[in-house]
PyMOL commands that place a pseudoatom at each C-alpha (Angstrom):
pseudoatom trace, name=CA, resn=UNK, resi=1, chain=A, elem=C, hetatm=0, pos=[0.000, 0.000, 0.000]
pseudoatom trace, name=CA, resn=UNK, resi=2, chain=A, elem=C, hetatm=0, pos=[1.336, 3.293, -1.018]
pseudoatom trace, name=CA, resn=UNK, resi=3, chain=A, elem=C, hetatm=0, pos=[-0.148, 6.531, 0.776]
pseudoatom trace, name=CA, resn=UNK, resi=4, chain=A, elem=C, hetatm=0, pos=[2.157, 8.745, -0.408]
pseudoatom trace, name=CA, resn=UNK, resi=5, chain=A, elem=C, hetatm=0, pos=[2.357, 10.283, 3.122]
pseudoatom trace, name=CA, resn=UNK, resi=6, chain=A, elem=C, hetatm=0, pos=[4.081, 9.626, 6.196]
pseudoatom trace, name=CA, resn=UNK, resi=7, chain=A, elem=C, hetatm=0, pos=[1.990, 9.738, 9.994]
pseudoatom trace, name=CA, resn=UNK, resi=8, chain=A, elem=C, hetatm=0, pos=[2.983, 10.365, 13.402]
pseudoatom trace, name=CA, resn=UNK, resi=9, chain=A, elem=C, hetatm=0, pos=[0.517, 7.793, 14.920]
pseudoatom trace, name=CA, resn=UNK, resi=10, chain=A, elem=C, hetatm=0, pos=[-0.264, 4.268, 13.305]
pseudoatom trace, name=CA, resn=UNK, resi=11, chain=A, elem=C, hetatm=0, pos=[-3.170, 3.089, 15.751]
pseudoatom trace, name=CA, resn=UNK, resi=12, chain=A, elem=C, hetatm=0, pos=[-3.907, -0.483, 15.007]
pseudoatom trace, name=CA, resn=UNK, resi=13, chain=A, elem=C, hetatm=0, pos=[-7.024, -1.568, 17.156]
pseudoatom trace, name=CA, resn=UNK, resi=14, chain=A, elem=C, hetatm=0, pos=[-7.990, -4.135, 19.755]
pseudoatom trace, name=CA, resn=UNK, resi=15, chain=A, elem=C, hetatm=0, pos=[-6.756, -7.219, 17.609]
pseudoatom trace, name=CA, resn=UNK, resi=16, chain=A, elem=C, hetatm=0, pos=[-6.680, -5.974, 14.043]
pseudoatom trace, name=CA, resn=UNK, resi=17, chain=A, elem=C, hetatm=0, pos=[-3.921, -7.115, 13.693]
pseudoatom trace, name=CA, resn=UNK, resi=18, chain=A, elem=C, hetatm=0, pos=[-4.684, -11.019, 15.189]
pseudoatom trace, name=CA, resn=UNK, resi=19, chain=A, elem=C, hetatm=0, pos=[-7.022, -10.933, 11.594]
pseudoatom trace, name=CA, resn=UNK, resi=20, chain=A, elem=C, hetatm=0, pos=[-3.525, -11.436, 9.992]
pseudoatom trace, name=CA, resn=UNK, resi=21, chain=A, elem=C, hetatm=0, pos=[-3.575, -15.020, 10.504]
pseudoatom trace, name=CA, resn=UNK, resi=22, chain=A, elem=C, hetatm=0, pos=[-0.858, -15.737, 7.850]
pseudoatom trace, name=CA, resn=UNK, resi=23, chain=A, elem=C, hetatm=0, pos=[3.124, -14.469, 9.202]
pseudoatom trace, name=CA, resn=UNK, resi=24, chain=A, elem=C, hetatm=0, pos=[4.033, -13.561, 5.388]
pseudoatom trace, name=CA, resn=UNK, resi=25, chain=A, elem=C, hetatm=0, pos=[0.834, -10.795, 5.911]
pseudoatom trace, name=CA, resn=UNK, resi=26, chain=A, elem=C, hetatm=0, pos=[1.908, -9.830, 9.313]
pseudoatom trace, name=CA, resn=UNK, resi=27, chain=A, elem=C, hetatm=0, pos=[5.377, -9.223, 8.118]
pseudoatom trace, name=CA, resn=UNK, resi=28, chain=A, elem=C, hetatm=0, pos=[3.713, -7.244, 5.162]
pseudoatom trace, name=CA, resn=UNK, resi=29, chain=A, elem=C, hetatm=0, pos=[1.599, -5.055, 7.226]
pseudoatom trace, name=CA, resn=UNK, resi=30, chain=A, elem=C, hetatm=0, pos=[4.208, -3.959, 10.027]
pseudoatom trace, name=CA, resn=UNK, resi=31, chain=A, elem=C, hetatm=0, pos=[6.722, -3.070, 6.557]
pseudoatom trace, name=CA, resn=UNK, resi=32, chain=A, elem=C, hetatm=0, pos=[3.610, -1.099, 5.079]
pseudoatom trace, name=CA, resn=UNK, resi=33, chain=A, elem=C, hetatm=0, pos=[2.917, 0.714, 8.809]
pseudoatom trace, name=CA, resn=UNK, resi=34, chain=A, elem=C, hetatm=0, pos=[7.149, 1.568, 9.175]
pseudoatom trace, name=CA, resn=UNK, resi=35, chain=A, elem=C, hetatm=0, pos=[7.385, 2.793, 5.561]
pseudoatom trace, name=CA, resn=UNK, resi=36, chain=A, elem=C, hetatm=0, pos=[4.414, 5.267, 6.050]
pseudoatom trace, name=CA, resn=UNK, resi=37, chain=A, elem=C, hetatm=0, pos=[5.389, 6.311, 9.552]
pseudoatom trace, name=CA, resn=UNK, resi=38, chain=A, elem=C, hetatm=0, pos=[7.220, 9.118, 10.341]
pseudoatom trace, name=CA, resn=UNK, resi=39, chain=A, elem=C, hetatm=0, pos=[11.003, 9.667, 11.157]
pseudoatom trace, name=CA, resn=UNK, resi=40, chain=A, elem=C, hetatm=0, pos=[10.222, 10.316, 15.110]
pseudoatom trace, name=CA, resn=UNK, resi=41, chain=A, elem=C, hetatm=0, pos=[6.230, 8.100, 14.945]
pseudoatom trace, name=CA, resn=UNK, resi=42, chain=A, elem=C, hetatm=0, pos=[4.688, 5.803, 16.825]
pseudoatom trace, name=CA, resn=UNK, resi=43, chain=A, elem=C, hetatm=0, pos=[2.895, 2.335, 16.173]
pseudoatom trace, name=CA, resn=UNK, resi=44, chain=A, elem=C, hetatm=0, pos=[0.031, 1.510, 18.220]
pseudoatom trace, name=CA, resn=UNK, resi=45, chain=A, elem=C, hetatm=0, pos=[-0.690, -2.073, 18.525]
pseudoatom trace, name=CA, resn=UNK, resi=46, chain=A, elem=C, hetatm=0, pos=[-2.794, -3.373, 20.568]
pseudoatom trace, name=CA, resn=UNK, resi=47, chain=A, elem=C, hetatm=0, pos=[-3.217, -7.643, 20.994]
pseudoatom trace, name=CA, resn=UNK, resi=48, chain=A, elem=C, hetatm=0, pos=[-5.703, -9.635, 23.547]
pseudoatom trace, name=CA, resn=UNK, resi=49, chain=A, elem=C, hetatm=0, pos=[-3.148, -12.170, 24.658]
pseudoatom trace, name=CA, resn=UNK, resi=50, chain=A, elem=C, hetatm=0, pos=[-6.437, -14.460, 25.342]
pseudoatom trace, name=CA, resn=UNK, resi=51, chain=A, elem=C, hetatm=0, pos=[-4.718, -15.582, 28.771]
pseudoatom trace, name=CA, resn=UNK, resi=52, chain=A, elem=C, hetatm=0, pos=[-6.335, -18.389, 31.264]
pseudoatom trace, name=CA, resn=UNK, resi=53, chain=A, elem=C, hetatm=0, pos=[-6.230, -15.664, 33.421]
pseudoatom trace, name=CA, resn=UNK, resi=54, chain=A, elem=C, hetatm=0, pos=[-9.305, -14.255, 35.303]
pseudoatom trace, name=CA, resn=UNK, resi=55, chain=A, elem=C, hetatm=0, pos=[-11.484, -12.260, 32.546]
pseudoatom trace, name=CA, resn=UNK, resi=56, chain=A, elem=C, hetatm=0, pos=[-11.662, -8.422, 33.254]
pseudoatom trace, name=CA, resn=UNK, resi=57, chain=A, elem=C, hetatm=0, pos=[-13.333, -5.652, 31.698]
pseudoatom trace, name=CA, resn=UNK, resi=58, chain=A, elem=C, hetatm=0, pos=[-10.556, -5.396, 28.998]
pseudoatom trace, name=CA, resn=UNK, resi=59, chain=A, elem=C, hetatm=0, pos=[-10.220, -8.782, 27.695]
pseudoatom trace, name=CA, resn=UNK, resi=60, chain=A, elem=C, hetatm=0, pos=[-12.388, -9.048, 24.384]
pseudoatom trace, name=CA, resn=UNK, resi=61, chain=A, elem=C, hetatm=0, pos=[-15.903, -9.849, 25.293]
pseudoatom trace, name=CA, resn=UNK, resi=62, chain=A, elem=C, hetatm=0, pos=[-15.937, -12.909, 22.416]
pseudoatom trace, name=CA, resn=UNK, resi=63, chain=A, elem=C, hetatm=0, pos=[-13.917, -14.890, 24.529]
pseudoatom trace, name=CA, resn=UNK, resi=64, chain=A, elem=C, hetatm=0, pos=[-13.771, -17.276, 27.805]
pseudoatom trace, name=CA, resn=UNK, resi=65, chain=A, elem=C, hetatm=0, pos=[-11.195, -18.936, 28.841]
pseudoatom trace, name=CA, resn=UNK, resi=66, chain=A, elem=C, hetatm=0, pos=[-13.114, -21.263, 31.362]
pseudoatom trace, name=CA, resn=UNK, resi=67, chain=A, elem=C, hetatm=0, pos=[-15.564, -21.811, 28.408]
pseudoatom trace, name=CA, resn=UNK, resi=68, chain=A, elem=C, hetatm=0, pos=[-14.784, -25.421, 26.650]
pseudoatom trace, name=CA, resn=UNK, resi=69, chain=A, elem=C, hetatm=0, pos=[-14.160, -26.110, 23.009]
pseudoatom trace, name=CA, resn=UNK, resi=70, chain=A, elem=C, hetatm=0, pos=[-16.707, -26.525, 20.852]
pseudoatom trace, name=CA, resn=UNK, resi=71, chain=A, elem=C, hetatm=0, pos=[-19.587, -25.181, 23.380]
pseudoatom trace, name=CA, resn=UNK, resi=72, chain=A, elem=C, hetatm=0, pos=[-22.009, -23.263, 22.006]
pseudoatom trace, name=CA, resn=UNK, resi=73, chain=A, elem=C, hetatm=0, pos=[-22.577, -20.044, 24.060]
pseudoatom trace, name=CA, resn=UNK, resi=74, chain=A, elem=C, hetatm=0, pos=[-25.704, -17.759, 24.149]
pseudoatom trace, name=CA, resn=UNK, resi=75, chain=A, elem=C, hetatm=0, pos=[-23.931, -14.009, 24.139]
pseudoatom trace, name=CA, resn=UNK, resi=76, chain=A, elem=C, hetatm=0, pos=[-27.078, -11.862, 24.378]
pseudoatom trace, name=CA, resn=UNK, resi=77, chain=A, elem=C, hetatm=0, pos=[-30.992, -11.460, 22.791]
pseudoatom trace, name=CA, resn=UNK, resi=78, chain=A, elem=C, hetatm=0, pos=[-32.240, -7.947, 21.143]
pseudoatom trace, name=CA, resn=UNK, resi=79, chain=A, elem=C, hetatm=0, pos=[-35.042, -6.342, 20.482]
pseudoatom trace, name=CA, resn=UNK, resi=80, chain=A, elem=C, hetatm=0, pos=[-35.337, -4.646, 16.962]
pseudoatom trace, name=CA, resn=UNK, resi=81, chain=A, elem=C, hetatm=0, pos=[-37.417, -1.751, 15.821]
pseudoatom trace, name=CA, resn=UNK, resi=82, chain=A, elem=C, hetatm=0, pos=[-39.168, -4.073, 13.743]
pseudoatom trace, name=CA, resn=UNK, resi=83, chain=A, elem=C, hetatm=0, pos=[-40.055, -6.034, 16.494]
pseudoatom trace, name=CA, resn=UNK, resi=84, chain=A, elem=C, hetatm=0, pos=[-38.372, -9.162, 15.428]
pseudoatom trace, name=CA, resn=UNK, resi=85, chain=A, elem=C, hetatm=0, pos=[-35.171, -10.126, 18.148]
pseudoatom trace, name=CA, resn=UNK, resi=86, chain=A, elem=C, hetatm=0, pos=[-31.843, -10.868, 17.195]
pseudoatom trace, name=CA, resn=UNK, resi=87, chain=A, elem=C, hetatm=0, pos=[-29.909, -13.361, 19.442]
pseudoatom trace, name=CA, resn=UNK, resi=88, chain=A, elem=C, hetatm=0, pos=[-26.038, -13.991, 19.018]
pseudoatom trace, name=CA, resn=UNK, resi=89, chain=A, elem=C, hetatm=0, pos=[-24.369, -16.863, 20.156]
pseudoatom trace, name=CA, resn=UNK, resi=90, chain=A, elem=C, hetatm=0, pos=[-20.672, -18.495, 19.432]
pseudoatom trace, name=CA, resn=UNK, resi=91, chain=A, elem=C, hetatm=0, pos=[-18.509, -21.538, 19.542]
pseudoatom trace, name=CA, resn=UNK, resi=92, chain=A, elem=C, hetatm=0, pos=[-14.880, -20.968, 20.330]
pseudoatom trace, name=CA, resn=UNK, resi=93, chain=A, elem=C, hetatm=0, pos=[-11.848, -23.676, 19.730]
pseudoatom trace, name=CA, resn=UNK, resi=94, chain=A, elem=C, hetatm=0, pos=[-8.579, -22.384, 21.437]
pseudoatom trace, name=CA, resn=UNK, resi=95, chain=A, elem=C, hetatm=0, pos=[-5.687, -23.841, 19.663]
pseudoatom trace, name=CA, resn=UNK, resi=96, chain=A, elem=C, hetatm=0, pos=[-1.470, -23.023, 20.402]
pseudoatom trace, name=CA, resn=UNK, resi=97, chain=A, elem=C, hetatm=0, pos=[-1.467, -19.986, 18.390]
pseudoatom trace, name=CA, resn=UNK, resi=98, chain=A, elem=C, hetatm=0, pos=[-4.903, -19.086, 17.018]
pseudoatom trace, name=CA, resn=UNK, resi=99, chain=A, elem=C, hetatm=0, pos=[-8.302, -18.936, 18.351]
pseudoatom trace, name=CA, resn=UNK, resi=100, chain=A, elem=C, hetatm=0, pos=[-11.555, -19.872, 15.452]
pseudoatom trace, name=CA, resn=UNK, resi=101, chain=A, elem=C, hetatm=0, pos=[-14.482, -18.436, 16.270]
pseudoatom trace, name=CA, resn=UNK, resi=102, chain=A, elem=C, hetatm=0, pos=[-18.024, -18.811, 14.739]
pseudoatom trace, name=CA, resn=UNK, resi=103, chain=A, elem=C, hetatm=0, pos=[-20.570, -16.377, 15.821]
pseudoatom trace, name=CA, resn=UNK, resi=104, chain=A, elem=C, hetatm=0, pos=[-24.514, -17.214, 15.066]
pseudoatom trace, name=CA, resn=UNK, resi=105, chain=A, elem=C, hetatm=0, pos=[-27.105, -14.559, 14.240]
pseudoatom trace, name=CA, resn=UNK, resi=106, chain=A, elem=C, hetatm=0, pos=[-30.772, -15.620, 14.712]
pseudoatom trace, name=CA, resn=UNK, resi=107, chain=A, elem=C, hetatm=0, pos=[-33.932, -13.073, 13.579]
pseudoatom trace, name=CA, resn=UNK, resi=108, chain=A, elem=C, hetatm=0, pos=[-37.012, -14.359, 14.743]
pseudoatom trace, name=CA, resn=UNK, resi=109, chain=A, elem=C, hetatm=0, pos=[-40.746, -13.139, 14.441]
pseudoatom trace, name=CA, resn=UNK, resi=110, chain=A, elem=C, hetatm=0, pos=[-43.843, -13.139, 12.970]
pseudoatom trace, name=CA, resn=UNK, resi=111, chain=A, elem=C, hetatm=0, pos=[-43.351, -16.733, 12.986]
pseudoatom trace, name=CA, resn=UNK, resi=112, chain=A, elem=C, hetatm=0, pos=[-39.828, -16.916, 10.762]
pseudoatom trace, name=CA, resn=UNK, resi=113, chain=A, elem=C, hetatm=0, pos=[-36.537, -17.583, 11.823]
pseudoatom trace, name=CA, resn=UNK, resi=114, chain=A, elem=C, hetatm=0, pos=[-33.435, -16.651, 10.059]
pseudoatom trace, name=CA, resn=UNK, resi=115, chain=A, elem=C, hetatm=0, pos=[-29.403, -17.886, 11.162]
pseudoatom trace, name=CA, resn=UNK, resi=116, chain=A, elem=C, hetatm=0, pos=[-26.780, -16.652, 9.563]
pseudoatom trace, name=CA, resn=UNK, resi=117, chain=A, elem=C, hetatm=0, pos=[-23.031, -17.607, 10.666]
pseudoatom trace, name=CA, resn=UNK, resi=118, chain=A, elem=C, hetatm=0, pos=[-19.680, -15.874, 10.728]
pseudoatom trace, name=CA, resn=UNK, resi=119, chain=A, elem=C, hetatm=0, pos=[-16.274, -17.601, 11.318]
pseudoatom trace, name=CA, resn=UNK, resi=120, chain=A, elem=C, hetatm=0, pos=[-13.252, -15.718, 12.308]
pseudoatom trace, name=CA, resn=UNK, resi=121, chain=A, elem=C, hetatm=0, pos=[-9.477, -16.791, 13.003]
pseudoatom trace, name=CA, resn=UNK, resi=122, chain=A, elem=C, hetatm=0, pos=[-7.495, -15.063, 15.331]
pseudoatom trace, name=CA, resn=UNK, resi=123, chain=A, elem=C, hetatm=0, pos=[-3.719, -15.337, 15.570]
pseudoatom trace, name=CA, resn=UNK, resi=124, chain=A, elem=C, hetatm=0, pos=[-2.438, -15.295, 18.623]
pseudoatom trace, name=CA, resn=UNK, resi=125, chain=A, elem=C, hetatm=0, pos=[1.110, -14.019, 19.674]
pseudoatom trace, name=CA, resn=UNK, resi=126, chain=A, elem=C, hetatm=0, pos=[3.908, -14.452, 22.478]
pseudoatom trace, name=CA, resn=UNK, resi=127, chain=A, elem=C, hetatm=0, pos=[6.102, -11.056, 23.208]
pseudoatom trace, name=CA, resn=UNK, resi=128, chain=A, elem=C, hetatm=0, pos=[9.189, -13.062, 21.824]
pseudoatom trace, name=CA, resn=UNK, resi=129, chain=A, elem=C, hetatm=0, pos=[7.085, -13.848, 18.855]
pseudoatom trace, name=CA, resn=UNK, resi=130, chain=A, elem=C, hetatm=0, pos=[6.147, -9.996, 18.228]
pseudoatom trace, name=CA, resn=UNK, resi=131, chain=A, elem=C, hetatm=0, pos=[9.774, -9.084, 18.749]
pseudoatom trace, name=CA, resn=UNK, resi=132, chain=A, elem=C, hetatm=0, pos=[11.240, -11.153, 16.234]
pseudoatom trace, name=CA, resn=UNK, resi=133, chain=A, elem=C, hetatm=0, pos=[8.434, -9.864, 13.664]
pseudoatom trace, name=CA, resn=UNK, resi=134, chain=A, elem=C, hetatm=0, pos=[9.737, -6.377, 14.474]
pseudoatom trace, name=CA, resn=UNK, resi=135, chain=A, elem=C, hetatm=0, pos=[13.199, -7.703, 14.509]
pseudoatom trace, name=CA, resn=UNK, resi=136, chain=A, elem=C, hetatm=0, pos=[12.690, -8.933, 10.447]
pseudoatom trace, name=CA, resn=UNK, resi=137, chain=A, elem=C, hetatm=0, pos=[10.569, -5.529, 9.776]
pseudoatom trace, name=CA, resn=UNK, resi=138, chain=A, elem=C, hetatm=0, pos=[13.238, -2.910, 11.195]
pseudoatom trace, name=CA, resn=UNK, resi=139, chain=A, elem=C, hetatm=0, pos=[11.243, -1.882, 14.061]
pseudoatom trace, name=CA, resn=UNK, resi=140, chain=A, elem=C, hetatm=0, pos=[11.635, -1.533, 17.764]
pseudoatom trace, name=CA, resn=UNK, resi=141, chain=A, elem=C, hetatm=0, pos=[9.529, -2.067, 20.662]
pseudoatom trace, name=CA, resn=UNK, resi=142, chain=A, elem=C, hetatm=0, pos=[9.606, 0.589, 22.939]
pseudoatom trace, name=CA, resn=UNK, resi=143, chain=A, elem=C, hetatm=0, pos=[7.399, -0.274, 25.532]
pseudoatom trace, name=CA, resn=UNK, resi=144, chain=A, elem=C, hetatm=0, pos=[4.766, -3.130, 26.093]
pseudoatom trace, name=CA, resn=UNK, resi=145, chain=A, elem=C, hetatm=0, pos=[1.624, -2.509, 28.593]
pseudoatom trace, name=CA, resn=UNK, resi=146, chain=A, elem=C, hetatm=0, pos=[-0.552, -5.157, 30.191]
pseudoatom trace, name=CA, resn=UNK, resi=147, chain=A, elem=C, hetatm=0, pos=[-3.847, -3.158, 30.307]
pseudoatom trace, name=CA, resn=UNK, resi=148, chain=A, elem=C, hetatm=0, pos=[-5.034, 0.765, 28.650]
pseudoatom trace, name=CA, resn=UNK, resi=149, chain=A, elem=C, hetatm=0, pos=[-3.724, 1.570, 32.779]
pseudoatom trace, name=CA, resn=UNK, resi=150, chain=A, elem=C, hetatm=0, pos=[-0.108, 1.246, 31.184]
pseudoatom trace, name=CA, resn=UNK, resi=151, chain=A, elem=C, hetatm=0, pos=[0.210, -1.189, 33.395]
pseudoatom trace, name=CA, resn=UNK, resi=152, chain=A, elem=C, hetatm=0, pos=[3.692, -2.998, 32.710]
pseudoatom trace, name=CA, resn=UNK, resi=153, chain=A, elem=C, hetatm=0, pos=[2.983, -5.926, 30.882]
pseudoatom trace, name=CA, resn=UNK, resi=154, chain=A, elem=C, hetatm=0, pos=[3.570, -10.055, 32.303]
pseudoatom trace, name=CA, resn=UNK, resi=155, chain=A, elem=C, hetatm=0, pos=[2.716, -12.991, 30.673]
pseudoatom trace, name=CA, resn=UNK, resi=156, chain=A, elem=C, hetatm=0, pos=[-0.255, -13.000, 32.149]
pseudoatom trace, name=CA, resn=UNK, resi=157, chain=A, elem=C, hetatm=0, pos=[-1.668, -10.196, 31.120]
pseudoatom trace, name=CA, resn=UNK, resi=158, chain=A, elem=C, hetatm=0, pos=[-4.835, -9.884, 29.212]
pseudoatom trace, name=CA, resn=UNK, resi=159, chain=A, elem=C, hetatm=0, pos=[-3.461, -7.394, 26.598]
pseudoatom trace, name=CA, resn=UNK, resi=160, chain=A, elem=C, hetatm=0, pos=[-0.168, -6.857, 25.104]
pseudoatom trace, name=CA, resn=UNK, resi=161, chain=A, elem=C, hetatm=0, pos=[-0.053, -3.118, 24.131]
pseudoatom trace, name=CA, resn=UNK, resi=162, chain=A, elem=C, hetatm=0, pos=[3.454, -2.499, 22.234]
pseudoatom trace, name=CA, resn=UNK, resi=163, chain=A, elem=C, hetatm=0, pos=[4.508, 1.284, 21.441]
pseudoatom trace, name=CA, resn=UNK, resi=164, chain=A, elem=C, hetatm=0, pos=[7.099, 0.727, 18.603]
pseudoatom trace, name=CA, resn=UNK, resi=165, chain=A, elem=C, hetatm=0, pos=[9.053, 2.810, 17.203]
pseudoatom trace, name=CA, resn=UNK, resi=166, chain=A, elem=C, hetatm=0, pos=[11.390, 2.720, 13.399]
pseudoatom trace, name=CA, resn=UNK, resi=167, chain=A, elem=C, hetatm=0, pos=[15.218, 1.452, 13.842]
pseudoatom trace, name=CA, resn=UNK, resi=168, chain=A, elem=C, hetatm=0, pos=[18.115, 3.390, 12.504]
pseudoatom trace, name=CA, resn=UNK, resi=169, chain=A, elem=C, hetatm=0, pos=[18.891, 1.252, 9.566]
pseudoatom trace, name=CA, resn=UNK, resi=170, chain=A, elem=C, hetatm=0, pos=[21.897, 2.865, 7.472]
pseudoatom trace, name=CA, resn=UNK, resi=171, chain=A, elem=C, hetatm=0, pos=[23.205, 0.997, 4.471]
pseudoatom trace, name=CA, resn=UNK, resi=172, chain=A, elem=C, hetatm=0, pos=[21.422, -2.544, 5.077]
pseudoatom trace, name=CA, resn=UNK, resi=173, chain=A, elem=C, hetatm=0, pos=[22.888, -2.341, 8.935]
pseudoatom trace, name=CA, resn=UNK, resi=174, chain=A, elem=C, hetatm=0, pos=[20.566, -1.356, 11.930]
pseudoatom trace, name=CA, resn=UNK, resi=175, chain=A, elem=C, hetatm=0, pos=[21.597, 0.122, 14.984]
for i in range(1, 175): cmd.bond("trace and resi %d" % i, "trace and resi %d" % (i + 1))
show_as sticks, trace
zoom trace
């Protein structure tokens, strides 16, 4: 991607960047963020770290650590203007280093019922992991927070929150 500008701030949202499931397209998008970020900028990530841990209010809402694989889960039920409700419920299957997710949509009323289903993969990273991605990509991690509290972060933390910054790199070397 070519924006033909350069940015202070690169904000990349509660895991947006866990939808690149594939390391070639991680790799891609941290290159695209450094070579449209400027001299002195920032990156932004921000990763759930989907730890056994105790849920809290900032752990992503979609998933449960004490919930089993393959259990289907009843989120929450709506009421639409139309009068109809709209119910969501999921299935989660935590594997090493991704988490698949299928949410279900039901409409019912007036005597119909409609389901439609969305799967999502999530990838799921280790701070050595996201190090050695920055490491290939010729960035630097400045900082890493366990919560939005800046909280420093631990393994068992329910975020990973890296601040990252571009390395020097001067004829192929980087200091």
């Amino acid at each position: 991607m070519n924006l033909e500008r350069e940015f202070d701030l690169v904000l990349v949202p509660q895991e947006a960047f866990q939808l690149l499931t594939n390391e070639r397209d991680a790799i891609e998008a941290l290159l695209s963020f450094r070579k449209h970020l400027s001299i002195n900028g920032t990156i932004l990530i921000d990763l759930a770290t989907y730890s056994p841990q105790t849920k809290s209010q900032i752990g992503p809402s979609y998933y449960d650590p004490a919930v089993p694989n393959g259990k289907l889960v009843r989120e929450w039920t709506r009421q639409l203007p139309n009068g109809q409700s709209l119910t969501r419920s999921r299935i989660q299957h935590e594997m090493p280093s991704s988490l698949f997710l299928s949410f279900f949509y039901e409409i019912e009323g007036n005597g119909e019922k409609e389901t439609y289903v969305s799967d999502m993969l999530l990838r799921k990273y280790d701070l050595d992991h996201f190090q050695s991605l920055c490491k290939e990509t010729a960035l630097e991690v400045q900082v890493v927070y366990g919560d939005y509290d800046r909280d420093p972060y631990t393994p068992q933390s329910e975020r990973m929150v890296l601040l990252l910054k571009r390395k020097l790199v001067l004829r192929g070397v980087s200091l």
